[in-house]
Backbone as JSON Lines, residues from 0, in Angstrom:
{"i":0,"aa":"X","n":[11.81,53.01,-29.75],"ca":[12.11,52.38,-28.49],"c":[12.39,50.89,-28.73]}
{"i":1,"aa":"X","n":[13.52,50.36,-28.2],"ca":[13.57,48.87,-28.56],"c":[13.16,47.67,-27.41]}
{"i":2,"aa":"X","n":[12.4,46.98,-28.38],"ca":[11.5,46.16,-27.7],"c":[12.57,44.7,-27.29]}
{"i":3,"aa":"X","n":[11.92,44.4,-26.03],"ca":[12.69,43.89,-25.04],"c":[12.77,42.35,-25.49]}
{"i":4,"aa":"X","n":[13.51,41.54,-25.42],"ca":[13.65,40.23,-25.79],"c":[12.71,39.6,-25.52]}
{"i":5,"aa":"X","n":[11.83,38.15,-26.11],"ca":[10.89,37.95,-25.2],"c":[11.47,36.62,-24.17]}
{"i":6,"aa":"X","n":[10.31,35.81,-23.89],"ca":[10.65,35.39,-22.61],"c":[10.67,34.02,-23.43]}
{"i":7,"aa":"X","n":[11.97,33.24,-23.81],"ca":[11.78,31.87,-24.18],"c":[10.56,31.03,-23.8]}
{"i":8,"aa":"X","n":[10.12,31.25,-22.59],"ca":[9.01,30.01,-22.46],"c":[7.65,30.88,-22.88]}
{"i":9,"aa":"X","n":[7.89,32.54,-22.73],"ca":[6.75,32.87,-23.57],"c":[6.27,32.52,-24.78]}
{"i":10,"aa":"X","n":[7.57,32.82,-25.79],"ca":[7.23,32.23,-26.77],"c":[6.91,30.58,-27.09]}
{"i":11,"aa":"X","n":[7.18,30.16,-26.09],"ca":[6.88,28.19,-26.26],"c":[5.3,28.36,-25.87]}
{"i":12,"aa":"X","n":[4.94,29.12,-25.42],"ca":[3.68,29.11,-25.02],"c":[2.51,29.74,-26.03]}
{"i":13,"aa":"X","n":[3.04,30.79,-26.52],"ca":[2.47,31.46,-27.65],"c":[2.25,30.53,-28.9]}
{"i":14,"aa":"X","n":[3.45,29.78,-29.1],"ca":[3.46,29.07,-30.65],"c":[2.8,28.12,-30.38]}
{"i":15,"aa":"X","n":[2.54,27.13,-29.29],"ca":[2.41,25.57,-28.84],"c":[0.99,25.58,-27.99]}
{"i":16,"aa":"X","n":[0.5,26.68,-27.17],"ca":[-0.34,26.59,-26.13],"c":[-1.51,25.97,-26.92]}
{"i":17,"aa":"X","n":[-2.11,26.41,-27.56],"ca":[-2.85,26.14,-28.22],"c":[-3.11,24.57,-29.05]}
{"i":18,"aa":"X","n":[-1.98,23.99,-29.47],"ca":[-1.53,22.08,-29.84],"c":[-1.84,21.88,-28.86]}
{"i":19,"aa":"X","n":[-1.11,21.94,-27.71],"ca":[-1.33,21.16,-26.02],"c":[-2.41,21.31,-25.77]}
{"i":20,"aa":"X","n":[-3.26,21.95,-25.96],"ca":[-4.22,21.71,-25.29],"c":[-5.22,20.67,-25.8]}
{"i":21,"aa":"X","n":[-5.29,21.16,-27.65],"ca":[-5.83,19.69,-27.86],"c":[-5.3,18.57,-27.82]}
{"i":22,"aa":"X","n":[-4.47,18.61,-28.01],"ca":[-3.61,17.43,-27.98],"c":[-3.74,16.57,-26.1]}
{"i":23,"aa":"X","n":[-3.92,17.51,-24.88],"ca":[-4.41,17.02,-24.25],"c":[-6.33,16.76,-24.03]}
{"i":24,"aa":"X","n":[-6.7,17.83,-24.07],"ca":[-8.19,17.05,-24.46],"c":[-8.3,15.61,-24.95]}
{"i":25,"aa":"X","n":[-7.56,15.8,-26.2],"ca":[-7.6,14.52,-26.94],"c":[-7.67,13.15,-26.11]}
{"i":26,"aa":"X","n":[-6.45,13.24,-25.0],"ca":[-6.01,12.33,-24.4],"c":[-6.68,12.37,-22.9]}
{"i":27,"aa":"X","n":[-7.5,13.61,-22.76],"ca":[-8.62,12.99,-21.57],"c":[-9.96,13.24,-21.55]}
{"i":28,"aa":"X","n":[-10.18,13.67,-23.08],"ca":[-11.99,13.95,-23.28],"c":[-12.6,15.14,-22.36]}
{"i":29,"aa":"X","n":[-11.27,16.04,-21.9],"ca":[-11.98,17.25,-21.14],"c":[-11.02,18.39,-21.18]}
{"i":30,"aa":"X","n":[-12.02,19.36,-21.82],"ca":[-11.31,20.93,-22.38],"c":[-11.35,20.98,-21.17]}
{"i":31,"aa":"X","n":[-11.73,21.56,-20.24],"ca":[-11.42,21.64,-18.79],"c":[-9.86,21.4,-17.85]}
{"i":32,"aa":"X","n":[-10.12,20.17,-17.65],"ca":[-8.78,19.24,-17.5],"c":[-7.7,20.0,-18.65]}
{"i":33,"aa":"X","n":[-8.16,19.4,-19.75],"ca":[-6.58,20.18,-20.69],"c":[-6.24,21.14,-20.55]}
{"i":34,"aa":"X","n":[-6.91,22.3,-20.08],"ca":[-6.63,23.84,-20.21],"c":[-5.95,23.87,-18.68]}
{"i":35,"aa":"X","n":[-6.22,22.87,-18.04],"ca":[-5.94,23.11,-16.41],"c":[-4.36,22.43,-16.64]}
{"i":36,"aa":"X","n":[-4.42,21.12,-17.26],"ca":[-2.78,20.35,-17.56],"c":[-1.96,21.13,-18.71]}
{"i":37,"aa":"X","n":[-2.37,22.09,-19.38],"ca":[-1.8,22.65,-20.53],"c":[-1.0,23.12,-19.38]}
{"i":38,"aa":"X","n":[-1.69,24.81,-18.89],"ca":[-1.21,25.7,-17.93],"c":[0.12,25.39,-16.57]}
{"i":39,"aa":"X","n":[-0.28,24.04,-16.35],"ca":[-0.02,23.36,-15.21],"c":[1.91,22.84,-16.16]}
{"i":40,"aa":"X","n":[1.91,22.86,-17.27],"ca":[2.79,22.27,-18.19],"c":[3.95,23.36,-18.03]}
{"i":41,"aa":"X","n":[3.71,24.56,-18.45],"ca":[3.96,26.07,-19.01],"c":[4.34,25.93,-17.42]}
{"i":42,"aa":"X","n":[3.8,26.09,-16.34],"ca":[4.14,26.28,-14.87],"c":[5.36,25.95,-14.79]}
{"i":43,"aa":"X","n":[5.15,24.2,-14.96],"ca":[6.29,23.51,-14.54],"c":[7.7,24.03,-15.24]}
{"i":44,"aa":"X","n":[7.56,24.53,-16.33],"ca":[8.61,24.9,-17.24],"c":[9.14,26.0,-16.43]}
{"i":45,"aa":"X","n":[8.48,27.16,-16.02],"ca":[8.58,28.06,-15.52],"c":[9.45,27.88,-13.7]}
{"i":46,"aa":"X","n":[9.12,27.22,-13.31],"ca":[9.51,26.49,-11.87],"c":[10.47,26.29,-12.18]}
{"i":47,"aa":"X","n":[11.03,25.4,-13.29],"ca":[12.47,24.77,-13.36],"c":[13.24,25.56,-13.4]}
{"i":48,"aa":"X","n":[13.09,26.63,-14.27],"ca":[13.56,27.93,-14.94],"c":[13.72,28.64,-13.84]}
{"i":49,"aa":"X","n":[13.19,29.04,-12.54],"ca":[13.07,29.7,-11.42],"c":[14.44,29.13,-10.49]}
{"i":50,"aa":"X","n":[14.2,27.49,-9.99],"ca":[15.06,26.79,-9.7],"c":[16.69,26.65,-10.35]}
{"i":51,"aa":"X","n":[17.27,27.31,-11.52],"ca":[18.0,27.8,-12.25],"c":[18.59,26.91,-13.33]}
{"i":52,"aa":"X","n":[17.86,26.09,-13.9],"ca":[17.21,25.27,-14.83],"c":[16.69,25.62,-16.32]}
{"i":53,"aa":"X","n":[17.93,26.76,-16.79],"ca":[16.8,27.81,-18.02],"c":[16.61,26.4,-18.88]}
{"i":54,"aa":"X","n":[16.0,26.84,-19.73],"ca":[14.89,26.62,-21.15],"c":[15.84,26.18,-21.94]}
{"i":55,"aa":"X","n":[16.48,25.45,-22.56],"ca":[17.45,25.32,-23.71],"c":[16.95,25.21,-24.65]}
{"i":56,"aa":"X","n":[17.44,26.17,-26.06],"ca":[15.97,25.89,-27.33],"c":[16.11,24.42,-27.74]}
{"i":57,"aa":"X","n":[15.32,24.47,-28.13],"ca":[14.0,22.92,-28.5],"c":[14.44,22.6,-29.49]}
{"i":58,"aa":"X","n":[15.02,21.46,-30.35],"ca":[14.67,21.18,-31.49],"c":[13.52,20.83,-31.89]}
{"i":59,"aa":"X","n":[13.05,20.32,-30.83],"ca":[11.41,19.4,-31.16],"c":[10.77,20.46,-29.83]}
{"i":60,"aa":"X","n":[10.01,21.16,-29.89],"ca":[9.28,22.17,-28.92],"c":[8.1,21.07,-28.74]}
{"i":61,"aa":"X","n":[7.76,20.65,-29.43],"ca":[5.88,19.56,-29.24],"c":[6.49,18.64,-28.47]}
{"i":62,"aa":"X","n":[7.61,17.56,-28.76],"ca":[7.84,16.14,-28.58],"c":[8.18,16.75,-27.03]}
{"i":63,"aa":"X","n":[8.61,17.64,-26.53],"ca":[9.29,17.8,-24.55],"c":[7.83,18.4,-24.81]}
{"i":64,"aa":"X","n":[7.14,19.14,-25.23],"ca":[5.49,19.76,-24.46],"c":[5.29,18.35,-23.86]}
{"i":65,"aa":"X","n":[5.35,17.41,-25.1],"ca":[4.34,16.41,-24.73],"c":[4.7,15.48,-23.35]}
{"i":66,"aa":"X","n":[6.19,15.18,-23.6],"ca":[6.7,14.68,-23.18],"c":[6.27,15.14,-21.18]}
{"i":67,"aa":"X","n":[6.78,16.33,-21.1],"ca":[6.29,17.01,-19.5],"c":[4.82,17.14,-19.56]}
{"i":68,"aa":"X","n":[3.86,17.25,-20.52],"ca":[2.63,17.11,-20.0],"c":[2.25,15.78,-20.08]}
{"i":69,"aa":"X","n":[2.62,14.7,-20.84],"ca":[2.35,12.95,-20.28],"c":[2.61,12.45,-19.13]}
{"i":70,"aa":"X","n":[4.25,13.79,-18.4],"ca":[4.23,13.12,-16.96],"c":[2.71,13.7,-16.0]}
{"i":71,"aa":"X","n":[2.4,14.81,-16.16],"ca":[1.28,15.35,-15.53],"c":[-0.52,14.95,-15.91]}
{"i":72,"aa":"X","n":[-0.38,13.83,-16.65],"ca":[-1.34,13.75,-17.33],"c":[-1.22,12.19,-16.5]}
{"i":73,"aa":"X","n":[-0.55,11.48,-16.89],"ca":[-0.26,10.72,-15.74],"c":[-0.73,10.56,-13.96]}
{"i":74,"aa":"X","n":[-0.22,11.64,-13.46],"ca":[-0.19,12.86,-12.32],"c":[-1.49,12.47,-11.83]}
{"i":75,"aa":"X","n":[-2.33,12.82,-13.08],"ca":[-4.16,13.43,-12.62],"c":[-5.0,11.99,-12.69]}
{"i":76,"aa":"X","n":[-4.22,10.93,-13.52],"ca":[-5.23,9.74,-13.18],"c":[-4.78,9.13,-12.48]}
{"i":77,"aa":"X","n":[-3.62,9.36,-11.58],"ca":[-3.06,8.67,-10.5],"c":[-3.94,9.23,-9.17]}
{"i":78,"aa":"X","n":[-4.15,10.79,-9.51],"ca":[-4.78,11.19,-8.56],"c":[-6.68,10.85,-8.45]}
{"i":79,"aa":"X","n":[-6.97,10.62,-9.83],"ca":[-8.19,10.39,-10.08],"c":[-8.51,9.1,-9.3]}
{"i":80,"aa":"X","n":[-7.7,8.14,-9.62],"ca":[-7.55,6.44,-8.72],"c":[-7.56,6.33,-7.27]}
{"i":81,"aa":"X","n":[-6.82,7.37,-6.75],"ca":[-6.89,7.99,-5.39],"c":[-7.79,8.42,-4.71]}
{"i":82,"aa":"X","n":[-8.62,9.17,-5.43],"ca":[-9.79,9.59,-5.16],"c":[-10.47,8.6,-5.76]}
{"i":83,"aa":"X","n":[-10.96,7.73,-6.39],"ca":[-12.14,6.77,-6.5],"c":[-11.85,6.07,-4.77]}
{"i":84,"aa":"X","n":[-10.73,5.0,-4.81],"ca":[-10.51,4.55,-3.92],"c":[-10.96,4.91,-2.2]}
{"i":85,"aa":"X","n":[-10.25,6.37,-2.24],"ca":[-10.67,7.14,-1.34],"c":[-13.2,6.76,-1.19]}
{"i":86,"aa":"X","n":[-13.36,7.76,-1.64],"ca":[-14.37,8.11,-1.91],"c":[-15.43,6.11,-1.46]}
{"i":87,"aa":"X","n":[-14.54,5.3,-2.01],"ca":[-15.06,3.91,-1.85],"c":[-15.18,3.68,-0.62]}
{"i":88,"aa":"X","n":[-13.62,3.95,0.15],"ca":[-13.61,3.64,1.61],"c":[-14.32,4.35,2.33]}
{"i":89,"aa":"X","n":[-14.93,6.12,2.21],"ca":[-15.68,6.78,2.85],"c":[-17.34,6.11,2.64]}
{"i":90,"aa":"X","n":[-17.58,5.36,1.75],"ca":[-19.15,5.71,1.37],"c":[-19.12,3.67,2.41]}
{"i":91,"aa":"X","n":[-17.84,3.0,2.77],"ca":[-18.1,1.49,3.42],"c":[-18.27,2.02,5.11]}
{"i":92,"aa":"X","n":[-17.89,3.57,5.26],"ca":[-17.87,3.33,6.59],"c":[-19.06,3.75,7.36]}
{"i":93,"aa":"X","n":[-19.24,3.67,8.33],"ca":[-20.8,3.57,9.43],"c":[-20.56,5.61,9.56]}
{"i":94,"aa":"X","n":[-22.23,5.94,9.2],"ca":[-22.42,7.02,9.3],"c":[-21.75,7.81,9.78]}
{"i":95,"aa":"X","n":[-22.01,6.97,11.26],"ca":[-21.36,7.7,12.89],"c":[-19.72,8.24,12.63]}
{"i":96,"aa":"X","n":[-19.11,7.39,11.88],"ca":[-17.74,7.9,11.66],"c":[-17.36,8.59,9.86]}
{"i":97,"aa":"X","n":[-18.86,9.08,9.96],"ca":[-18.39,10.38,9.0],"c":[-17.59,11.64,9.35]}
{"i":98,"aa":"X","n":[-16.57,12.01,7.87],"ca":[-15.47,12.91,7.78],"c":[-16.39,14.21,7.38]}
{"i":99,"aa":"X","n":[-15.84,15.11,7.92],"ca":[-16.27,16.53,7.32],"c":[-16.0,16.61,6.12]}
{"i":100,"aa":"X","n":[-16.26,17.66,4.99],"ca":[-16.15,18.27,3.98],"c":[-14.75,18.01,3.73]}
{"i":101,"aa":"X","n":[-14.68,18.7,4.89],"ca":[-13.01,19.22,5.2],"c":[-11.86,18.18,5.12]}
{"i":102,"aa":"X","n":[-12.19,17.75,6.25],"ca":[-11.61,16.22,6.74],"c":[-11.5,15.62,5.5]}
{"i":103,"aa":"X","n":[-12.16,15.36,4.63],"ca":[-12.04,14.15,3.43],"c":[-11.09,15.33,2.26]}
{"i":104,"aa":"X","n":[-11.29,15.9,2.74],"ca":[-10.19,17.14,1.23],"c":[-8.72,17.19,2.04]}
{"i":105,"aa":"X","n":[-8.88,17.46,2.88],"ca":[-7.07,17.29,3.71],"c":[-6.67,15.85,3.89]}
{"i":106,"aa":"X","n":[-7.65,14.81,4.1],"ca":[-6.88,13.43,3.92],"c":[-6.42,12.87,2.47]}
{"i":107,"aa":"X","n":[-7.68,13.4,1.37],"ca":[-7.39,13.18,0.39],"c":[-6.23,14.02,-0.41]}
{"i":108,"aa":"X","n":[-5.87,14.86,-0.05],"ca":[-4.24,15.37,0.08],"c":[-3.14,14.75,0.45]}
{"i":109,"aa":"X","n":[-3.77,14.33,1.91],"ca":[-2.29,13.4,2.18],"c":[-2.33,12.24,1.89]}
{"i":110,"aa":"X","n":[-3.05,11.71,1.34],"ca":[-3.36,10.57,-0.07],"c":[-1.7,10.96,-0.94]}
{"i":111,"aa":"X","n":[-2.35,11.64,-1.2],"ca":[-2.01,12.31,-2.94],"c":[-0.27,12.55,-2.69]}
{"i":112,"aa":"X","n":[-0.18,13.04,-1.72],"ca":[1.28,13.58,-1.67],"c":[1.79,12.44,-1.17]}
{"i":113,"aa":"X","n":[1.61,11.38,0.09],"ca":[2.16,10.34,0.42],"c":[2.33,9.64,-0.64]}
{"i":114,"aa":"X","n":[1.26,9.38,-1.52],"ca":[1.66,8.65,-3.57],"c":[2.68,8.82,-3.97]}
{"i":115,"aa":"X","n":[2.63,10.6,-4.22],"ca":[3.52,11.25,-5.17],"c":[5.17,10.79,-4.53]}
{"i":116,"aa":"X","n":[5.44,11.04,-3.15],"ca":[6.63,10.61,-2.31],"c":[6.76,9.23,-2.64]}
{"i":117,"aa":"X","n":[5.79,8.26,-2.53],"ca":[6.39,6.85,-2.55],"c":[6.99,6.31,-4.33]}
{"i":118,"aa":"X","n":[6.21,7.18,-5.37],"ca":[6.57,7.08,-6.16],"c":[7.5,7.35,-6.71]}
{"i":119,"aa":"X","n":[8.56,8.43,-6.2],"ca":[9.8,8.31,-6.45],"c":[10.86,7.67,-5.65]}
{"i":120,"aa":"X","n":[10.12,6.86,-4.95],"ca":[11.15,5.18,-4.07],"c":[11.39,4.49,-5.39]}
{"i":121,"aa":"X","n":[12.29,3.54,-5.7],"ca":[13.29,3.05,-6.14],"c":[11.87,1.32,-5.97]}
{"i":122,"aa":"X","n":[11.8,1.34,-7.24],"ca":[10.41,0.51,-7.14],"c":[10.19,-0.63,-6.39]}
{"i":123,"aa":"X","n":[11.47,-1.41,-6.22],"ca":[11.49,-2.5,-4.75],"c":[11.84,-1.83,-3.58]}
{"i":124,"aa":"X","n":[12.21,-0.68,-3.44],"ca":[12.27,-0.16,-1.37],"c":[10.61,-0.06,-1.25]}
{"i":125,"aa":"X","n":[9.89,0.62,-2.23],"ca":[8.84,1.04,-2.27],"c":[8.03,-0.41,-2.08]}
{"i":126,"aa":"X","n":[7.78,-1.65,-2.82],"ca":[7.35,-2.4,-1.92],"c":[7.6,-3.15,-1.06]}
{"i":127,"aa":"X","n":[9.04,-3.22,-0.92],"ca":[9.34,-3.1,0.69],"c":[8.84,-2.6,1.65]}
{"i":128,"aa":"X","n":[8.8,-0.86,1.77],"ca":[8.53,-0.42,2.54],"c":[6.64,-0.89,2.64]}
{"i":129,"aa":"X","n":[6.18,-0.6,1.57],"ca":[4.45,-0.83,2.0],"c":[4.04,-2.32,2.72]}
{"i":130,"aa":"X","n":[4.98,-3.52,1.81],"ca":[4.78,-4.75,2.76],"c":[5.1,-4.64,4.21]}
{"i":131,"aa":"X","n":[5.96,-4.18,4.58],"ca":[6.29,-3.99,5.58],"c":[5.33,-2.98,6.7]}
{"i":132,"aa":"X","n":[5.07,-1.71,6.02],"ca":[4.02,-1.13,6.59],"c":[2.66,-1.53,6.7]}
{"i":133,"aa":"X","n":[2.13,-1.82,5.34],"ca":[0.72,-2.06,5.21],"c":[0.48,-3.74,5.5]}
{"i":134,"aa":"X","n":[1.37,-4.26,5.06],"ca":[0.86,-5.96,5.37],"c":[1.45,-6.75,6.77]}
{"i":135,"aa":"X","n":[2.56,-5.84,7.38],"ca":[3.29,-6.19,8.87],"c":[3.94,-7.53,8.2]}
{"i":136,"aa":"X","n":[4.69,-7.75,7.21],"ca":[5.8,-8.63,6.97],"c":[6.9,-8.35,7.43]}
{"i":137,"aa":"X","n":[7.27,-9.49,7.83],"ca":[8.9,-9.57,8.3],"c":[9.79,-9.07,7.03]}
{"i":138,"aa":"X","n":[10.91,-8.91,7.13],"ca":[12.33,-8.8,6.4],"c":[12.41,-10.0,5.86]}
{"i":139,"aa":"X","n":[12.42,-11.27,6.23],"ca":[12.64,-12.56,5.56],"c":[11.3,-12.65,4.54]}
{"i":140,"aa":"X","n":[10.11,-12.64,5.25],"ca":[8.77,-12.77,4.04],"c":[8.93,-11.69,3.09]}
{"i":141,"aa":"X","n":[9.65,-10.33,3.49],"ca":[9.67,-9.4,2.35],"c":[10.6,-9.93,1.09]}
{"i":142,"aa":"X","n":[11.56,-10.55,1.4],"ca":[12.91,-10.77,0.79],"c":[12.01,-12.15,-0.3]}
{"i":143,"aa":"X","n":[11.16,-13.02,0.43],"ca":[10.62,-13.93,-0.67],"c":[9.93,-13.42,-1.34]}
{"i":144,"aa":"X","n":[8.96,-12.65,-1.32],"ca":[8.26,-12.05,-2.34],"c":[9.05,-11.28,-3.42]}
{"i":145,"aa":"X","n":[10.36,-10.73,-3.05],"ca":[10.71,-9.94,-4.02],"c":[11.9,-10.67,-4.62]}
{"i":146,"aa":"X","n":[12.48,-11.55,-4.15],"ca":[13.26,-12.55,-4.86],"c":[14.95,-12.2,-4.74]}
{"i":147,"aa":"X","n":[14.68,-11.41,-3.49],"ca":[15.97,-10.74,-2.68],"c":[16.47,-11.28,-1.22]}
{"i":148,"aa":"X","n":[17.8,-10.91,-1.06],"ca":[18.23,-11.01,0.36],"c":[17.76,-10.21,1.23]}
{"i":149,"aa":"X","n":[17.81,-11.01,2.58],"ca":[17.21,-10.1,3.79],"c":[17.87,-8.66,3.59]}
{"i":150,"aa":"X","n":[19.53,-8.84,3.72],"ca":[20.34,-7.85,3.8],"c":[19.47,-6.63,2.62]}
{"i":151,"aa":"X","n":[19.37,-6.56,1.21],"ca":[18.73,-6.26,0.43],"c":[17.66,-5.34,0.97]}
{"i":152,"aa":"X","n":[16.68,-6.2,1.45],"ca":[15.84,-5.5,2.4],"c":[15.63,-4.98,3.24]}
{"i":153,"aa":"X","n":[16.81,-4.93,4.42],"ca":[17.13,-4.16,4.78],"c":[17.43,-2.55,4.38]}
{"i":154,"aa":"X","n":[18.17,-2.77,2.97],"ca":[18.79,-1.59,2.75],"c":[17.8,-0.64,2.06]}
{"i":155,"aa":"X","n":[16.67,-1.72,1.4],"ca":[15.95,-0.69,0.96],"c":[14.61,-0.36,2.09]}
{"i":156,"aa":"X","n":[14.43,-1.08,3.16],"ca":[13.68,-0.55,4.02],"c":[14.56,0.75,4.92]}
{"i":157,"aa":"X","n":[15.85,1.22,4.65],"ca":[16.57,2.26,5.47],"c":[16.41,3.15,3.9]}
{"i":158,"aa":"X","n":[16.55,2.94,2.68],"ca":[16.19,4.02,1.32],"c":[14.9,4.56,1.87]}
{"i":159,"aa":"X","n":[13.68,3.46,2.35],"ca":[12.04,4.07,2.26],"c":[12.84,4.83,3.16]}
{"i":160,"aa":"X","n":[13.22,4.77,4.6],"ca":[12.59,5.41,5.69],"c":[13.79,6.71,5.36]}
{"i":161,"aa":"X","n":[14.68,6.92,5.01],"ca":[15.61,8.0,4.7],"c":[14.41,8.77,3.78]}
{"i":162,"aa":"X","n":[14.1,8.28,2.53],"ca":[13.01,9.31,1.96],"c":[12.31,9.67,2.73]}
{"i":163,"aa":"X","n":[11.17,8.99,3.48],"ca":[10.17,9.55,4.29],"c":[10.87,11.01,5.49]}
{"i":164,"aa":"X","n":[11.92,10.45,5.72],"ca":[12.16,11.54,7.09],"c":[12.89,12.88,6.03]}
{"i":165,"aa":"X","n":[13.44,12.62,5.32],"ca":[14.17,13.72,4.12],"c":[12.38,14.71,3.31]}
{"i":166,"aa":"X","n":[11.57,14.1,3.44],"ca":[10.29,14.72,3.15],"c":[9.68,15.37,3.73]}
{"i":167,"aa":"X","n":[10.05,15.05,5.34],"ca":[9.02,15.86,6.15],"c":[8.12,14.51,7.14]}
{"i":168,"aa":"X","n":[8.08,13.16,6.19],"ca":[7.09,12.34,6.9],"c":[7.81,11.3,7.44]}
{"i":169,"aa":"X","n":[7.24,10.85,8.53],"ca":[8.21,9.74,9.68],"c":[6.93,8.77,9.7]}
{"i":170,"aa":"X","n":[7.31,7.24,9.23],"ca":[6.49,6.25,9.0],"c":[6.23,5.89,10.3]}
């Protein structure tokens, strides 16, 4: 009976799973975590591949492992920072306006994903847009801080808000 081709990213997974993972341990002191960002690696490969994105063979199979699991490795101490932060602002506030269980796991989500969205803004709309949101600066005070024209700022305060509404979220 002839045996069926295998699955390119199977085999990237078979030969490599095992490097990645130490190789991430290495880089966050937790078999845990690595086995969770290894898997999470292999996913993403798989997603792209789904999205119609195949696998093109590798000359270097380790140097792109590493490469897509440094972006996700990344990912988790961005999210780790998020959650300290988080967790800081819950433990300053008055009893009375304690969050449920719940409440603090669904905000700390929309933490995480509002991040992940602003982080692919275009690195001055992005603090554009937060001066503007978080500090209530004008267009002219935005434009001095960033060493740009109003017009400028303008355009990238219409980039933030086009991302935000193209996402799902309206600032």
């Amino acid at each position: 009976m002839p045996v069926a081709p295998a699955h390119p990213i199977a085999d990237l997974y078979a030969e490599h799973h095992g490097w990645l993972h130490a190789w991430l341990r290495k880089k966050l002191g937790c078999s845990n975590h690595a086995a969770d960002l290894a898997q999470d690696t292999f996913l993403r490969l798989l997603t792209q591949e789904q999205r119609g994105t195949p696998l093109e063979p590798l000359r270097q199979p380790r140097a792109y492992l590493a490469t897509v699991a440094h972006g996700l490795v990344v990912n988790h101490w961005r999210h780790l920072e998020i959650e300290r932060a988080w967790l800081e602002t819950l433990a300053s506030r008055p009893e009375s306006l304690a969050l449920s269980p719940e409440e603090r796991s669904l905000l700390l989500e929309a933490l995480c994903e509002l991040d992940a969205l602003l982080d692919r803004l275009n690195p001055k709309a992005r603090s554009a847009f937060l001066m503007a949101q978080l500090d209530g600066l004008s267009h002219i005070e935005i434009a001095g801080h960033l060493g740009v024209s109003e017009r400028m700022v303008k355009k990238y305060m219409a980039q933030a808000m086009l991302h935000c509404l193209q996402s799902g979220l309206a600032p």
